[in-house]
Each structure stands twice: as structure tokens, then as C-alpha cells.
C-alpha positions in Angstrom: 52.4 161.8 104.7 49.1 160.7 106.1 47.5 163.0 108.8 47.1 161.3 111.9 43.7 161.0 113.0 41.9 163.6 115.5 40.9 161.0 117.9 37.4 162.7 118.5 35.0 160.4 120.9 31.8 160.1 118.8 28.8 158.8 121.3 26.8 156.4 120.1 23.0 156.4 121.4 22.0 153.3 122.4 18.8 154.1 121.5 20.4 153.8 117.8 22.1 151.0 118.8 18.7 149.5 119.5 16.7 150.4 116.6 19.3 149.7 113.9 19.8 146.0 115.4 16.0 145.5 116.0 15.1 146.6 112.1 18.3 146.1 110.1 19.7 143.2 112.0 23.5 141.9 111.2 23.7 145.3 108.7 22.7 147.3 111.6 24.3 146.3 113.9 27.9 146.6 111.8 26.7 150.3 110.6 26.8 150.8 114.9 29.9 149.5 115.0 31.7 151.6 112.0 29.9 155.0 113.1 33.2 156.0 115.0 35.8 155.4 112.2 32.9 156.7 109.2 32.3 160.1 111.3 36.0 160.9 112.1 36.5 160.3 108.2 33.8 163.2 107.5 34.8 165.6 109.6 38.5 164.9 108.4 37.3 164.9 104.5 34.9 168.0 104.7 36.8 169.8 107.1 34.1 169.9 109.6 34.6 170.6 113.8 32.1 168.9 115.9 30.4 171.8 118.2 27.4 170.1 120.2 25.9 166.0 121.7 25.0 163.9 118.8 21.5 163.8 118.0 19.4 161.2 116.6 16.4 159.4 115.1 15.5 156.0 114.4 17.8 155.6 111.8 20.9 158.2 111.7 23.5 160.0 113.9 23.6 163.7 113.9 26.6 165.5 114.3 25.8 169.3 114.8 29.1 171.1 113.2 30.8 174.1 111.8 32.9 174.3 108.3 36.5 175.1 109.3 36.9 177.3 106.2 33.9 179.3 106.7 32.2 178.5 109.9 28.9 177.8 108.5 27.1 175.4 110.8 25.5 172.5 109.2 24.7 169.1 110.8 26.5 165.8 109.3 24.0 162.8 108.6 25.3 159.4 109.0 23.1 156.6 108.2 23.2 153.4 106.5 22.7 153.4 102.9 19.7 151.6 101.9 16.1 151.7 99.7 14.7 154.0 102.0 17.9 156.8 102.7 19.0 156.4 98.7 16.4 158.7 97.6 17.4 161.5 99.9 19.7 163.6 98.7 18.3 163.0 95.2 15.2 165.2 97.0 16.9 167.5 98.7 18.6 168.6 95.0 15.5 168.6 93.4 13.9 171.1 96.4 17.1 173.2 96.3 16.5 174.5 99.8 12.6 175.8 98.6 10.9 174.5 101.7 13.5 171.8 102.8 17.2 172.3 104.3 19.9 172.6 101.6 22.2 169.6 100.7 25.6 170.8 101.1 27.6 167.5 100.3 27.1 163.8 99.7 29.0 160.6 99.4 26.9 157.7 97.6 28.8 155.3 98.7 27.7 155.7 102.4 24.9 157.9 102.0 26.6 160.1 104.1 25.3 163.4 104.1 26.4 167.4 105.2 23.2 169.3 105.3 22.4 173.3 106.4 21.6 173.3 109.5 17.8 174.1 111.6 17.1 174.4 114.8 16.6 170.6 116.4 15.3 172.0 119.4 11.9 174.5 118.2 9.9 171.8 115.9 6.5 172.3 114.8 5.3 170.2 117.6 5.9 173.5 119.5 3.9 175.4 118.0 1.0 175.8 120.8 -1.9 176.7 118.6 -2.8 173.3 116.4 -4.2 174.7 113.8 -1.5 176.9 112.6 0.3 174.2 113.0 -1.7 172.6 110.8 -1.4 175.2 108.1 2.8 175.4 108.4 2.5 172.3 107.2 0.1 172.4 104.7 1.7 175.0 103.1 5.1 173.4 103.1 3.8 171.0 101.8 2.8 172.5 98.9 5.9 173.7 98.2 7.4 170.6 98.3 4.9 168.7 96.3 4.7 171.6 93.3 8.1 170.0 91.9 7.9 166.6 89.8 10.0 163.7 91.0 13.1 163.6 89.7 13.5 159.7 87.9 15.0 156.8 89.7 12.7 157.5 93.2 10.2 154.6 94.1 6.8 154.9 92.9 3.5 155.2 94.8 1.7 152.9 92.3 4.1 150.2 92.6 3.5 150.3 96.4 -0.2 150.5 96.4 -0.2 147.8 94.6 1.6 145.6 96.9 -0.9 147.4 99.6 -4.1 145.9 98.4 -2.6 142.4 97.2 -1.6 142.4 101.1 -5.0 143.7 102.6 -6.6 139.7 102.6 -3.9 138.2 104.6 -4.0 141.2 107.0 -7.8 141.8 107.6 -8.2 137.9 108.5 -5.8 138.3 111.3 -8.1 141.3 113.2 -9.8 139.9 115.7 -13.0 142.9 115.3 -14.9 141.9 111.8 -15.3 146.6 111.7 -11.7 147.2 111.6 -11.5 143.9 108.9 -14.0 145.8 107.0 -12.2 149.1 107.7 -8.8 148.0 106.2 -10.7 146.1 102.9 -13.0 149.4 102.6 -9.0 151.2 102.8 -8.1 149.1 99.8 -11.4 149.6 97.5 -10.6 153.5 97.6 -7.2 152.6 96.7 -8.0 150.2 93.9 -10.3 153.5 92.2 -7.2 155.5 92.2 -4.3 153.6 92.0 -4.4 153.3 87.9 -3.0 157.5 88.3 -0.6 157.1 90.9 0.8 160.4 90.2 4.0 162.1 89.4 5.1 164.8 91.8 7.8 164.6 94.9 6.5 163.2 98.1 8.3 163.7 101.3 6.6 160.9 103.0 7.3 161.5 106.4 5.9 165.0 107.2 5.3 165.2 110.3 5.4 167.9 112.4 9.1 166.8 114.3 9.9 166.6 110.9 9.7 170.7 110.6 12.6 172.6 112.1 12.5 176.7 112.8 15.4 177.9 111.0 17.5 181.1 110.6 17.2 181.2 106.4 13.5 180.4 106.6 11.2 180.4 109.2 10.3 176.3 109.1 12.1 173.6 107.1 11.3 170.1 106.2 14.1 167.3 107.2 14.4 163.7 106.9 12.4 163.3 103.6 12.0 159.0 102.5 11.1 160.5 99.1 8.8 158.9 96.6 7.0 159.9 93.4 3.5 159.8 93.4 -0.4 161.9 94.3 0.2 164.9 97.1 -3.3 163.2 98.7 -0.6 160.4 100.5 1.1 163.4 102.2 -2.2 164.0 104.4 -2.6 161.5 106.9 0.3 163.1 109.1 -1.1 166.1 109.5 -4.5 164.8 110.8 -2.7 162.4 113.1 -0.5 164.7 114.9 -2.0 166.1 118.1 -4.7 164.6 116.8 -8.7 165.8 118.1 -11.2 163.1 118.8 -13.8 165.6 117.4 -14.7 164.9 113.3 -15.3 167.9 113.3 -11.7 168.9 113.4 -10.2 165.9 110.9 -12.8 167.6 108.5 -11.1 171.0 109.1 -8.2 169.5 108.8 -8.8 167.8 105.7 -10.3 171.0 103.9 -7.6 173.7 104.6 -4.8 170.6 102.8 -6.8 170.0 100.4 -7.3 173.8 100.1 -3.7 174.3 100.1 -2.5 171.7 97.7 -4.8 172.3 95.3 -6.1 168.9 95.6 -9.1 167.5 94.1 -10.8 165.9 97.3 -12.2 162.7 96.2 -8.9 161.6 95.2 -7.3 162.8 98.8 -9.5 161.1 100.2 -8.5 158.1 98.5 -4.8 158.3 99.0 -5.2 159.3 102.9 -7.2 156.0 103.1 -4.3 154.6 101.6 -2.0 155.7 104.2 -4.1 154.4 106.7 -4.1 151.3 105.3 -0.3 151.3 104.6 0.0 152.1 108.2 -2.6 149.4 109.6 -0.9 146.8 107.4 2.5 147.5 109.3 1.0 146.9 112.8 -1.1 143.9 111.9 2.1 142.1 110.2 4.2 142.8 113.3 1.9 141.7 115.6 -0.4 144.4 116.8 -4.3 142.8 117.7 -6.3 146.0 116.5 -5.7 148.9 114.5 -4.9 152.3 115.7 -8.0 153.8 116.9 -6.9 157.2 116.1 -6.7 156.2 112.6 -9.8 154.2 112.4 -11.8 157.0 113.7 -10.3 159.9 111.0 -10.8 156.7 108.0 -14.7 156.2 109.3 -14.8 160.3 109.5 -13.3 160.2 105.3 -15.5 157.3 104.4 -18.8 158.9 105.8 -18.1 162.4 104.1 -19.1 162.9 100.1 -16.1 165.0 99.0 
């Protein structure tokens, strides 16, 4: 006999509503509307009771929860499966909980995903001096990028290249001739690099909301878009949050990761570049008449410093 369903009432953000339609289109829009049906079959299939609001980010539903068997809390993940969310899990085994939350269970078919809980509410954003800040995450990641990437994750030097074939295209469509310059200059570091792309595990997206205080370790990385490639592409995060005007500070900055990672600098320097420019290409092919001056000023700070 079939167990009847628990009729839970799973809210949907709008806000996730909005983002899924506005970047994934007709696919997002019919992840929103199974989310109801997918979570109440998770909960059912893992044995899992719901014990706080949704959360969410651009992308996923959160679902904070306990195990029935044990009462372990953990947080379910739904999200739609695609490039991006594929590689996740696949991470998350390869870290094994060193510096990351554990992966408790998965189903590929969904990308569905049960995962130890942290703390959602104490990130690193909270943290109220910067600089430690700064090196919590520098030594996370570390952590992270001391393991090689497993095979099957995209590769950095497949999407550098597709960076500087797009830089032309992207620099004739900013209006100030310096930030043109800027974003070409972005691509020349890249091009001296790109031929050693790397090989270890890149979270991608370390930023500090992206560190959660936890009880098994004091901070853990969530949310990885993994990818296999040079640690020096994992930078640019940590000078952009709470970011200081003074160049003074990006240098700090800069020297205690590099420190940390154990990175040669000239190639850090590349790859952060790199970042930028990945990040200015987005905004210029969606629309945006200027680059982020925040970013601009750290890749003028990079590009005026020898290594």
C-alpha cells in the first residue's frame, strides 16, 4: 500500500520564483512549479521533518531539517540540475567535510541534495574585523584547493579560452577607451598563463556569505560551482568583499592569499585578472555601460605592482 502523502506546505520565495524565470526561463520556471511535489518526495524518501522557513539563494530552496532516525539536522538542497549544480556533490565527496559541509545524500537525477547542516544566520560577512576575515578565508581556501579535481568537473582552460576570444566584442562596446584597455590588458595576462590552467579543485564562488560558523568546525564553505583549474582564480572574492578603496589594502590582501596558498604571485596575479575580466565580460554582455569600478581599481592596483 502506498503511504499517503504528508501534505506539508513548502513556501516558495518569490524571490526564487524571480531569478529562476529571469535566468533559466521555461526550465525555471517549471523547476518553481514542481518544488512542492520534489520536496515532499525528499523528506518522504530520506525520512527527513522540516523544522524552520525555507531559505534561499539565487538558485536553490533550503529546507532546514532533522533525520527522523537520528535527529541529525541537515538542510535539504533543491535546485535544478544543470552545468553549473552537476559538479557539486562531485566536490563536496572529494573535500569530505575537510573545510566544506559533508554530503550526506544525493539523487543525480534531480541534483537533489541532503547536506550537514551550518549556521545560515553567523556568515563570515559578520565577522567585524576585515582582515581576519580575510584570513578565514584564505585559509579555507587552502584547504580546499590542496585536493586535485576529481575528473569530469569543467576546466579553467577551456573557459579562459572562451574569455579572451570574447574580450574584442566586449571592450568595443565600453564607452571609456581606459576600461577598453583595462579588460584587453585582463586578457594579455590571461593569454601568458592560460597554456597551465592547472589541476586542483576550485570552489569558485568563495565569498564570504558563502562561509557558515558551524558546530563540527568553526567555518565551512557551502554552495561550491566547482571547477578544475590554478588556486590564483579563487582570489578576486576575497579582495572584493567589503572591499577598501585604499591599494594599500588589495596589496595586503593579495600577499597574506598568496601567502596562504602557497601561490607563486605572478601567476595570481594573472588568474585574478582573469576573474575580473570574467566578471566584466558578464556585465558588458548583459548590458552594463562601464565596468565595476571596484574591480577596475584592484586590476589597475595588480597591473601597476611587479610581483
Amino acid at each position: 500500500m502506498q503511504r499517503p502523502r504528508l501534505g506539508r506546505v513548502i513556501e516558495i520565495p518569490a524571490e526564487l520564483a524571480a531569478s529562476q524565470a529571469k535566468y533559466n526561463g521555461e526550465a525555471g520556471r517549471a523547476f518553481i512549479a514542481a518544488l512542492p511535489s520534489r520536496a515532499e518526495e525528499f523528506l518522504e524518501r530520506w525520512g527527513l521533518r522540516v523544522t524552520g522557513p525555507s531559505m534561499h539563494g539565487v538558485a536553490s530552496l533550503v529546507l532546514p531539517v532533522v533525520v527522523a532516525r537520528d535527529g541529525v539536522p541537515a538542510a535539504l538542497k533543491l535546485q535544478l540540475l544543470d552545468e553549473e549544480t552537476a559538479g557539486e556533490p562531485v566536490a563536496l565527496r572529494a573535500w569530505a567535510g575537510d573545510g566544506a559541509v559533508r554530503l550526506l545524500a544525493h539523487d543525480p537525477g534531480t541534483g537533489t541534495m541532503l547536506l550537514e547542516r551550518a549556521d545560515a544566520g553567523r556568515h563570515l560577512s559578520r565577522v567585524a574585523d576585515a582582515r581576519e576575515a580575510v584570513g578565514i578565508l584564505a585559509d579555507l581556501l587552502a584547504r580546499l584547493a590542496a585536493v586535485p579535481a576529481p575528473p569530469g568537473l569543467r576546466r579553467l582552460g577551456d573557459i579562459a579560452a572562451r574569455l579572451v576570444d570574447r574580450t574584442p566584442a566586449a571592450a568595443a562596446r565600453l564607452a571609456d577607451p581606459d576600461e577598453a584597455a583595462l579588460l584587453r590588458d585582463c586578457a594579455a595576462a590571461v593569454r601568458e598563463v592560460m597554456g597551465e590552467p592547472g589541476d586542483r579543485l576550485l570552489h569558485w564562488d568563495l565569498h564570504y556569505d558563502n562561509v557558515l560558523a558551524a558546530e563540527r568546525e568553526p567555518w565551512l564553505a557551502i554552495d561550491p560551482k566547482p571547477l578544475s583549474g590554478d588556486p590564483g582564480f579563487e582570489l578576486l572574492p576575497a579582495l572584493t568583499n567589503r572591499w577598501d578603496p585604499d591599494p594599500a589594502e588589495t596589496r595586503w590582501r593579495f600577499d597574506l592569499l598568496t601567502e596562504r596558498l602557497g601561490l607563486d604571485r605572478a601567476r595570481a596575479r594573472a588568474w585574478t585578472l582573469g576573474r575580473v575580466l570574467q566578471n566584466g565580460l558578464w556585465e558588458v554582455e548583459d548590458g552594463a555601460p562601464a565596468l565595476d569600478p571596484d574591480q577596475v581599481s584592484i586590476a589597475r592596483n595588480l597591473l601597476a605592482r611587479h610581483p
